[in-house]
BALOBA-1460 file (C-alpha; in Angstrom, 3 decimals):
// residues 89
<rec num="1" residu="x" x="0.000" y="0.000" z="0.000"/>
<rec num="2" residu="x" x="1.616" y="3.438" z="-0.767"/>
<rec num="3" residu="x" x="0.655" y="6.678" z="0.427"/>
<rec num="4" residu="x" x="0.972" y="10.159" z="-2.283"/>
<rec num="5" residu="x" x="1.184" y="13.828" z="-1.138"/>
<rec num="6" residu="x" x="-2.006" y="15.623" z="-2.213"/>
<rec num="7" residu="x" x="-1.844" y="16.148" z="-5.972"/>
<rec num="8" residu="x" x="-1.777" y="19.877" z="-7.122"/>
<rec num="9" residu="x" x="-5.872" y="20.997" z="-6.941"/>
<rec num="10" residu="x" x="-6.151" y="19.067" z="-3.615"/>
<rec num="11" residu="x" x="-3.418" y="20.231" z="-1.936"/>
<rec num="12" residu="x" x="-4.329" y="24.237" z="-3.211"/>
<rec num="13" residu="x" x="-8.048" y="23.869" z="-2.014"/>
<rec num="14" residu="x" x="-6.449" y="21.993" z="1.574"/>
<rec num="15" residu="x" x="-4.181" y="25.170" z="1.541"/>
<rec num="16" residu="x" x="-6.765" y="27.992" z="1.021"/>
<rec num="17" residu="x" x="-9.031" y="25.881" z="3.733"/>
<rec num="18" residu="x" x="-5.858" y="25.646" z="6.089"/>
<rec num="19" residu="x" x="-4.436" y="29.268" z="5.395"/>
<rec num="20" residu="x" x="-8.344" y="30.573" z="6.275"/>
<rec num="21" residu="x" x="-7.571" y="28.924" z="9.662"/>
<rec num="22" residu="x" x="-5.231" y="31.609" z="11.758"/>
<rec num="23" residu="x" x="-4.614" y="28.831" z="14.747"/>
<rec num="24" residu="x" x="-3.468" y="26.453" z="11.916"/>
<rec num="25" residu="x" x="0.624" y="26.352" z="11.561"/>
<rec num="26" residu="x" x="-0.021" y="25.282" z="8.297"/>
<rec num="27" residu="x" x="3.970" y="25.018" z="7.728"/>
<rec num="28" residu="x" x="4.035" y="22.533" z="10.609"/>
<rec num="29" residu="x" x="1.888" y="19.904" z="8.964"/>
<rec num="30" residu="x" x="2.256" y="17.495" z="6.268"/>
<rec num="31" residu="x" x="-0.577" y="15.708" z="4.312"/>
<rec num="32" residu="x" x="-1.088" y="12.139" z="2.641"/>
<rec num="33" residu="x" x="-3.611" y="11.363" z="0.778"/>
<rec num="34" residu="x" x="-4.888" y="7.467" z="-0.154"/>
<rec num="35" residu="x" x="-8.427" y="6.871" z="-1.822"/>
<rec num="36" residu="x" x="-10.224" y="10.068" z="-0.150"/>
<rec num="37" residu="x" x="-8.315" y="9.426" z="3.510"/>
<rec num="38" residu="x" x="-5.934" y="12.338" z="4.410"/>
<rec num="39" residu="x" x="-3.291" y="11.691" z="7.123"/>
<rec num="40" residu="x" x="-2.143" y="14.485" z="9.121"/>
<rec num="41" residu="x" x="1.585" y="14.856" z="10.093"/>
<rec num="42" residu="x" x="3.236" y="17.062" z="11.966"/>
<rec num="43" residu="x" x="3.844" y="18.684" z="15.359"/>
<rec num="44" residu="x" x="2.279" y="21.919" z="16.783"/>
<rec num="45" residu="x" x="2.071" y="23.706" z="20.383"/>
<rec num="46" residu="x" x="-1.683" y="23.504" z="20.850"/>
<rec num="47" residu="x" x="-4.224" y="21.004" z="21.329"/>
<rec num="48" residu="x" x="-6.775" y="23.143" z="19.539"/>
<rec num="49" residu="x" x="-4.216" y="23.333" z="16.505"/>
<rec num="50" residu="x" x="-4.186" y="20.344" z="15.169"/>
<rec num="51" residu="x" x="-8.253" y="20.053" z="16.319"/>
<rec num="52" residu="x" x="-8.496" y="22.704" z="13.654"/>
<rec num="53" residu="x" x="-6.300" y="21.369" z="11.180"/>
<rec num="54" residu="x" x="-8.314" y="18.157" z="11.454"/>
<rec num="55" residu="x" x="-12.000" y="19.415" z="11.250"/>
<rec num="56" residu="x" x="-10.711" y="21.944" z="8.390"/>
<rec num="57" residu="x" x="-9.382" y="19.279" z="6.627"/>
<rec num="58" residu="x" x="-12.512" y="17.230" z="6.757"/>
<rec num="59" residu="x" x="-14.238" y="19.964" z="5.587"/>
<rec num="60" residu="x" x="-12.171" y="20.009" z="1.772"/>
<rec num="61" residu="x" x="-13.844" y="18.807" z="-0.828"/>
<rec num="62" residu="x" x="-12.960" y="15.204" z="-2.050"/>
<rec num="63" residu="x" x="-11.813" y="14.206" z="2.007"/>
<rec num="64" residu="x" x="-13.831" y="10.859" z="3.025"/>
<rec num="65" residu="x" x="-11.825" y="10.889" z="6.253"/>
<rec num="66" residu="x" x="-9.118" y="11.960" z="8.170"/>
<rec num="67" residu="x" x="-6.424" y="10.481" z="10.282"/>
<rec num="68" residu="x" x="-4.885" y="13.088" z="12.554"/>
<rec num="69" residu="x" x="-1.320" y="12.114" z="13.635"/>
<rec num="70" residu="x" x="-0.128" y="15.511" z="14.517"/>
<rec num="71" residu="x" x="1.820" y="15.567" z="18.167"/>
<rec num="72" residu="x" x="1.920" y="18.220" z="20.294"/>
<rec num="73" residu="x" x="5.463" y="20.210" z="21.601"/>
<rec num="74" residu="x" x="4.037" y="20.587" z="25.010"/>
<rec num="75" residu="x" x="1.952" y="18.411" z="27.313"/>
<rec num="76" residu="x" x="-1.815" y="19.218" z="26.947"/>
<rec num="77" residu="x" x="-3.442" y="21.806" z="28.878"/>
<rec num="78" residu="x" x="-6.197" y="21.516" z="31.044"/>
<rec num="79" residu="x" x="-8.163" y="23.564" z="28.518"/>
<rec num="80" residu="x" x="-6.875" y="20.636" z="26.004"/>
<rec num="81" residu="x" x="-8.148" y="17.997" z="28.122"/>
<rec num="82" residu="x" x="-11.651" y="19.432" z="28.843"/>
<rec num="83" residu="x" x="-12.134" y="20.203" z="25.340"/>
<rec num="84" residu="x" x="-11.277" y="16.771" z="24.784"/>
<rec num="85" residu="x" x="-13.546" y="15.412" z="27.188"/>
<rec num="86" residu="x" x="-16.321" y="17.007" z="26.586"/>
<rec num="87" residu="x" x="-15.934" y="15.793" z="22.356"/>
<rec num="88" residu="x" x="-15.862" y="12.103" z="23.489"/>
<rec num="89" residu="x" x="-19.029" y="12.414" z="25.350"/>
């Protein structure tokens, strides 16, 4: 099974998605695409970050799915955990 980067019109509407998103390091965060699926890569400070980059993705035409692999740089807050507490309720 091989993975591609996003090809050209993919990658330029994931970019004008991402780039609309100020909380999104967009430089931080790499992209694979297989059959619709889009795996995020990548490291950034902020839980909410990558939340962002993950529900903005999903949000691009074409996406089916996305697997969000980004890590954070710091330990989670307790904002981070809340948040994430209250989305697996």
């Amino acid at each position: 099974m091989t993975s591609a980067p996003l090809r050209a019109g993919e990658r330029h509407a994931w970019a004008t998605a991402i780039a609309s998103r100020t909380a999104v390091p967009a430089e931080q965060i790499d992209t694979i695409v297989r059959r619709g699926v889009v795996t995020l890569r990548g490291s950034v400070e902020h839980g909410y970050q990558g939340e962002a980059a993950e529900a903005t993705t999903a949000g691009v035409a074409g996406v089916e799915s996305v697997h969000n692999e980004i890590q954070l740089l710091v330990p989670p807050t307790n904002d981070d955990l809340i948040r994430r507490s209250a989305r697996t309720r």
